[in-house]
PANULO-773553 format. One record per residue (C-alpha): residue in three letters; x, y, z. Coordinates in steps of 0.25 Angstrom, whole numbers, plus 2048, in hexadecimal, padded with zeros to 3 digits. Example, Ala and Ser with C-alpha at 12.3 -4.5 7.8 and 13.67 -1.06 7.14 Angstrom:
! PANULO-773553
ALA8317EE81F
SER8377FC81D
This chain:
! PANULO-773553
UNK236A5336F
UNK243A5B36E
UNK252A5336F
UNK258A5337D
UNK264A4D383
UNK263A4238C
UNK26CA3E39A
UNK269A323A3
UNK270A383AF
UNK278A2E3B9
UNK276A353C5
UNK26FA413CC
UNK279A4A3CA
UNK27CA473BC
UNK270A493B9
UNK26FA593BF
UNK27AA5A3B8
UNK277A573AA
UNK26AA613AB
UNK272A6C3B2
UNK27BA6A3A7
UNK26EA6D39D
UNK264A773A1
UNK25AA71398
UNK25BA6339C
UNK250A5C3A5
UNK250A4F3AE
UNK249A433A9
UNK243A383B2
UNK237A323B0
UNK232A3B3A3
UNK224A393A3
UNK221A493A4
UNK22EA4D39E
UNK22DA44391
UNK220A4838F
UNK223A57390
UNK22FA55385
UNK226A4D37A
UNK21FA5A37F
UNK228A6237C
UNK226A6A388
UNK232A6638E
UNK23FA65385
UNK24CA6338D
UNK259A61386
UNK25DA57391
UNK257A4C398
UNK260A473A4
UNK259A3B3A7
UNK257A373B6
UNK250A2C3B5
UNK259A213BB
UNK25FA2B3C6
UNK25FA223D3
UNK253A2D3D9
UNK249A203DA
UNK249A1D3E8
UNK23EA203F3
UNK245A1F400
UNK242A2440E
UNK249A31415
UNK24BA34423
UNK23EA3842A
UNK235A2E423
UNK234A35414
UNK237A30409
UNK242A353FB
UNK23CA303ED
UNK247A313E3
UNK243A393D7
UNK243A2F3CD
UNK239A253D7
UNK22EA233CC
UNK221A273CE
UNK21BA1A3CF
UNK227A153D9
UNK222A203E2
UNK215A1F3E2
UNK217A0F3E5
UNK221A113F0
UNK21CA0B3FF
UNK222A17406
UNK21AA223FC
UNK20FA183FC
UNK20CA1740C
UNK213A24411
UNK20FA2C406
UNK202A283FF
UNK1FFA353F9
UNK20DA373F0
UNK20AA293EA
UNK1FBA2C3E9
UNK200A383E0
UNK20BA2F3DA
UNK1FFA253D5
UNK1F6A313D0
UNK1FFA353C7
UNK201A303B8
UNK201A213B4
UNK208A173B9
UNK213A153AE
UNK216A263B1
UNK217A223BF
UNK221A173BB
UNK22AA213B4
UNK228A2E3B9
UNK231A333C5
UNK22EA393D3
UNK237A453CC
UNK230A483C2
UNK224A473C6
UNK227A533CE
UNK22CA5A3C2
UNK222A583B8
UNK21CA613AF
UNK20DA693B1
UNK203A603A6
UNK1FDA6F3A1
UNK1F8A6D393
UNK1FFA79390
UNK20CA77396
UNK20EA6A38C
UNK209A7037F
UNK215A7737B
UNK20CA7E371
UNK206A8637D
UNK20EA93385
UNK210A8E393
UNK218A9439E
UNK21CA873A2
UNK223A83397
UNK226A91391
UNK226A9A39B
UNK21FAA8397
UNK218AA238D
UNK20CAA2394
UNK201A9939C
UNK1F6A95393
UNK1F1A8A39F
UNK1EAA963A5
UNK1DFA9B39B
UNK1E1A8D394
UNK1DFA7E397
UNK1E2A803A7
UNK1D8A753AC
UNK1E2A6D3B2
UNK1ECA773B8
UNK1EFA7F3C3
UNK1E4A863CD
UNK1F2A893D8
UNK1FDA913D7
UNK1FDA933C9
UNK202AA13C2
UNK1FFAAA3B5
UNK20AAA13B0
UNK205A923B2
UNK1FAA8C3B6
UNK201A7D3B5
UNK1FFA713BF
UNK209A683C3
UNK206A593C0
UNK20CA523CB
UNK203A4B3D4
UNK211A433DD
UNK216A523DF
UNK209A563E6
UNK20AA4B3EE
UNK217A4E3F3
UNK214A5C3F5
UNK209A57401
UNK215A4F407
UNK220A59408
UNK229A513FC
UNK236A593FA
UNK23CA593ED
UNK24CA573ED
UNK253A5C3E0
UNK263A5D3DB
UNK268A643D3
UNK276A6B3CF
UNK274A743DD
UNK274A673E4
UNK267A623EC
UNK25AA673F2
UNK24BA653F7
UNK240A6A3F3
UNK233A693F9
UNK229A643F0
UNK21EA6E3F1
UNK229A783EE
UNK22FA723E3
UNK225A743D8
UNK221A813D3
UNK215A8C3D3
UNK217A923C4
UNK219AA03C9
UNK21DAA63BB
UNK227A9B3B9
UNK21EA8F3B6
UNK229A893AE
UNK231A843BD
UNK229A793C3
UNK231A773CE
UNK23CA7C3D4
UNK247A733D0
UNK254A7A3CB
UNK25BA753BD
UNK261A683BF
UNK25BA653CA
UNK256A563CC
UNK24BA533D4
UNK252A463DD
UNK247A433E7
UNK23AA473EF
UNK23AA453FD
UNK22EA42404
UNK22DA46414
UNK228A3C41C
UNK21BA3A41A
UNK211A44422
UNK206A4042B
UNK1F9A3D426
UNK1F3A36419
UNK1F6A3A40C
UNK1F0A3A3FD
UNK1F1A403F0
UNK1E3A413E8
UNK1E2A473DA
UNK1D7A4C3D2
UNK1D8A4A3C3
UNK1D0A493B6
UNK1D2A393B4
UNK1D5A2F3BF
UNK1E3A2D3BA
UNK1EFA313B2
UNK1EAA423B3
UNK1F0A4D3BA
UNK1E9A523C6
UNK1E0A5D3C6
UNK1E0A5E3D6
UNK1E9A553DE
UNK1EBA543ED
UNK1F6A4D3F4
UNK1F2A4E405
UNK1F7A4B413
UNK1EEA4C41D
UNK1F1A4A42D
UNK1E6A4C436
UNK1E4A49444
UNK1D8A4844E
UNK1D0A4E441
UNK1DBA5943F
UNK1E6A5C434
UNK1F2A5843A
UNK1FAA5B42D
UNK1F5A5C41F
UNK1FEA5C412
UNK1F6A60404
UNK1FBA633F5
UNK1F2A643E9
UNK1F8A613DB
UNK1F2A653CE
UNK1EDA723D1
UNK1FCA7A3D2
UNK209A7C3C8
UNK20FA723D5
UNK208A6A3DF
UNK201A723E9
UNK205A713F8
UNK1F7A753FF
UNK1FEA7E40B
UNK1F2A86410
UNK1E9A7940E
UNK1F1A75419
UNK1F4A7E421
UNK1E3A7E423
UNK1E1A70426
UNK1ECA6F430
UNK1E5A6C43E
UNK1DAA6E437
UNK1CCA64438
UNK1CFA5942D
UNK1C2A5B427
UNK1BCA5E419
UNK1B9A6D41E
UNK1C8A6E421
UNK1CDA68414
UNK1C4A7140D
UNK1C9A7D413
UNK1D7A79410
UNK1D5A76402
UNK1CFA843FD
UNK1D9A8B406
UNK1E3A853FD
UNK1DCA883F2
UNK1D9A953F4
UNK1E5A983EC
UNK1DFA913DE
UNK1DFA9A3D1
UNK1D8A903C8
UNK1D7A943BA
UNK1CDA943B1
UNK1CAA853B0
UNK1D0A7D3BB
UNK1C8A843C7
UNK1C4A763CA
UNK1D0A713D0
UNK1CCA7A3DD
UNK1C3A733E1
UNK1C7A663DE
UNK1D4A683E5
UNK1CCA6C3F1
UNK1C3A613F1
UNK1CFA563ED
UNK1D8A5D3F9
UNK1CAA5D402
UNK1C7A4E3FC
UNK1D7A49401
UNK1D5A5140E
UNK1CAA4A413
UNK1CDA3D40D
UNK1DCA3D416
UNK1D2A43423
UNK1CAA37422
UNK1D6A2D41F
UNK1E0A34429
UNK1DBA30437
UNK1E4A33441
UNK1EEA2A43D
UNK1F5A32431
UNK1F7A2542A
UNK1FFA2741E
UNK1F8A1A415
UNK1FBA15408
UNK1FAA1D3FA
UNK1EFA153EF
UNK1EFA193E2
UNK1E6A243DF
């Protein structure tokens, strides 16, 4: 690990400024991805403008029945809270999925946003990567690409994003609200992480200096919801297909339906034209199948990880007819269980 300077900022503000004041600085909240990537050597700031004890801890409700969780709510905090937990079960089911529980208890509902892609080659420093180097090549792709991207992926990265909470909160419409030196501003979640394009180094689109303060949650949407993940062991493993779903359906039709898949792109995957096929269509499994390999169309799998296809399909198809039978005509919201 490399020296670097280290600020405990008082306040928001101060603390955009000291990393506006050096470019090669980064914020540090909870550390459990970033700690790792500097013993790593992957990342090497020269200062780390720590966060942590910035009052951005509250969970509190907003007009029209949402919900603002601060960015340093820890992830355990979230998942635990009554209003996460009744109004919306499929963020803290995706909370609990992720990681152990001493992670939970230090990691941040910031940075789990801004977490780095787990690709092998991305975290050996020994390896080209156009993530960590860009131009120096993608090796992921003719390499040790089992676990990466079937979606949206390019010439220049073939990476997954890690985050099971952020594909949660991509089904639910969360927003994501940053300052920075050019003030404030909102971002909605599905358009604040990244396709890699050819610049697969810019994960998001956050500006330098910018803070991520808070998510904010609309109010919750009619219907069930649920986020189910496929993974290689029952725990503590990074999904190979997740789905996080909202599912409305009425006298046997979809009223309204809400469906993001994780694992399978470089940021969680809003399922548009899923959706737009099962709205007032039948809520059955023909429909959900339908839906499925509509949105699936677009895969590009590479060499070894053509698998995940299907088994998004048949988790998203799985979820689908689960919510039908569970939904009734109620739209009953329930209560989140671990997973």
């Amino acid at each position: 690990m490399r020296a670097f300077a280290y600020t405990r900022a008082g306040g928001v503000d101060e603390a955009i400024a000291a990393l506006a004041a050096s470019p090669g600085g980064m914020f540090l909240g909870g550390g459990t991805n970033l700690v790792d990537l500097m013993k790593l050597g992957v990342a090497s700031p020269a200062l780390l403008v720590d966060i942590g004890r910035l009052p951005l801890t509250e969970v509190r409700e907003t007009p029209g029945g949402g919900l603002r969780i601060g960015a340093n709510v820890r992830n355990s905090d979230l998942a635990a809270h009554p209003a996460v937990r009744t109004r919306y079960p499929a963020l803290s089911q995706a909370v609990l999925a992720g990681a152990s529980g001493q992670i939970r208890n230090t990691a941040t509902t910031g940075g789990n946003l801004l977490q780095r892609t787990r690709c092998l080659y991305f975290q050996d420093v020994a390896k080209p990567c156009n993530k960590r180097e860009p131009g120096s090549g993608c090796p992921a792709r003719e390499g040790v690409h089992r676990d990466l991207a079937v979606l949206g992926h390019s010439p220049a990265c073939v990476a997954t994003h890690p985050s099971d909470m952020a594909v949660a909160l991509a089904a639910l419409d969360a927003v994501v609200h940053l300052q920075g030196p050019g003030g404030e501003r909102t971002v909605p979640l599905c358009d604040f992480h990244r396709l890699p394009g050819d610049e697969p180094h810019r994960d998001t689109v956050i500006e330098p200096a910018e803070l991520v303060v808070a998510v904010g949650l609309p109010a919750p949407p009619a219907g069930r919801s649920v986020y189910r993940k496929a993974r290689d062991r029952a725990s503590y493993a990074f999904a190979l297909a997740s789905v996080a779903a909202v599912l409305d359906v009425r006298a046997g039709v979809v009223e309204d339906v809400r469906l993001a898949f994780g694992g399978l792109a470089h940021k969680p995957w809003r399922a548009r034209v899923a959706e737009e096929a099962l709205r007032g269509a039948p809520a059955t499994e023909e429909s959900f199948v339908r839906a499925a390999e509509a949105e699936l169309a677009a895969a590009e799998p590479l060499r070894d990880n053509g698998f995940k296809v299907p088994l998004a399909r048949n988790l998203a198809v799985r979820v689908l007819s689960d919510l039908a039978t569970e939904t009734g005509e109620t739209g009953n919201a329930g209560e989140a269980t671990a997973p």
